[in-house]
N, C-alpha and C positions, 0 to 999 in steps of 0.2 A: 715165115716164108709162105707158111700154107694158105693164109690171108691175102697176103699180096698176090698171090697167083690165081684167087677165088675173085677177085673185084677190080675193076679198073680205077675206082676210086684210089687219091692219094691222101685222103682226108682221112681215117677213120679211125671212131668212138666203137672199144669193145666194152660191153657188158656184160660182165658174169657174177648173178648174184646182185650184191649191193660194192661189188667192187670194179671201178672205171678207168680207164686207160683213155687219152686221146692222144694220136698221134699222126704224124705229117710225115711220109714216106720219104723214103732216100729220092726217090723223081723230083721231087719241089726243091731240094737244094742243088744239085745240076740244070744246065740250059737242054732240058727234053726237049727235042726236036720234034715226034712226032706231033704231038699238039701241049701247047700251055698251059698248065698247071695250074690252081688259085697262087695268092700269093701267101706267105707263110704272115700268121699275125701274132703276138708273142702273148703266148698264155699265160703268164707267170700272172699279169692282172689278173686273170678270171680263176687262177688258184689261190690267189689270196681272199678273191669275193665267196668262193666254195669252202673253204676254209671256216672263215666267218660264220656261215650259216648251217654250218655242222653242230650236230646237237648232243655229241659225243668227243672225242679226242682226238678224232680222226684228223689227219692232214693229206693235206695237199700239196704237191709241187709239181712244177712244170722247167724242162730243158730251155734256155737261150734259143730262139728262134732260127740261131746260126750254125743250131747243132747237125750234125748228120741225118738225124732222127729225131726233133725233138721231142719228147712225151710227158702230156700230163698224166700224171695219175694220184689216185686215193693210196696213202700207206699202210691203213687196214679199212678194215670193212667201213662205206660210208654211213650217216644216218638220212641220209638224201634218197629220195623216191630218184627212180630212172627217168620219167619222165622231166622231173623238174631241173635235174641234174641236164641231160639233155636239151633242154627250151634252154638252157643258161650258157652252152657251149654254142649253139647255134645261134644265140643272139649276141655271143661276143663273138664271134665269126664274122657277122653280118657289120656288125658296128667298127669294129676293132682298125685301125692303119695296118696297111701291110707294114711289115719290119724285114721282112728277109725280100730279094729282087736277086734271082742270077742270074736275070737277063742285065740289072744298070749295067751302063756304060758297055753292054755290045752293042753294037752300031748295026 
């Protein structure tokens, strides 16, 4: 909650340490009115590409795009630089199909 109240962001990547959180606010799965939201893109691809490139044991999982909240995160500590980690969330951001829409089919 102290996050959500700190940023109008409904997107955000926390970092602490070498361990990562990304997650899509409760606002992206309701029709917010005051102004529209990105639309939700489903991470589970880009937890399986972060996964992969771990150089240790670490894993990765991401929430169904359909979730309340969904969240990816690290299970324990990554072996992934923040920056690179980061360039790799933002660029499946940018590329990714939306998968979640709560506005379909309002008219």
């Amino acid at each position: 909650m102290a996050l959500n109240n700190a940023t109008r962001r409904f997107r955000l990547l926390i970092i602490h340490g070498r361990r990562y959180q990304f997650v899509d606010r409760y606002e992206t799965w309701v029709q917010y009115r005051s102004r529209r939201p990105l639309q939700r893109v489903d991470m589970r691809p880009l937890a399986e590409r972060l996964t992969a490139r771990e150089r240790t044991s670490a894993t990765w999982s991401a929430d169904a795009p359909g979730s309340l909240t969904p969240t990816m995160r690290v299970v324990e500590e990554s072996s992934l630089e923040p920056v690179e980690m980061r360039d790799m969330v933002i660029d499946h951001l940018r590329h990714a199909a939306p998968a979640w829409d709560p506005y379909a089919g309002a008219g």
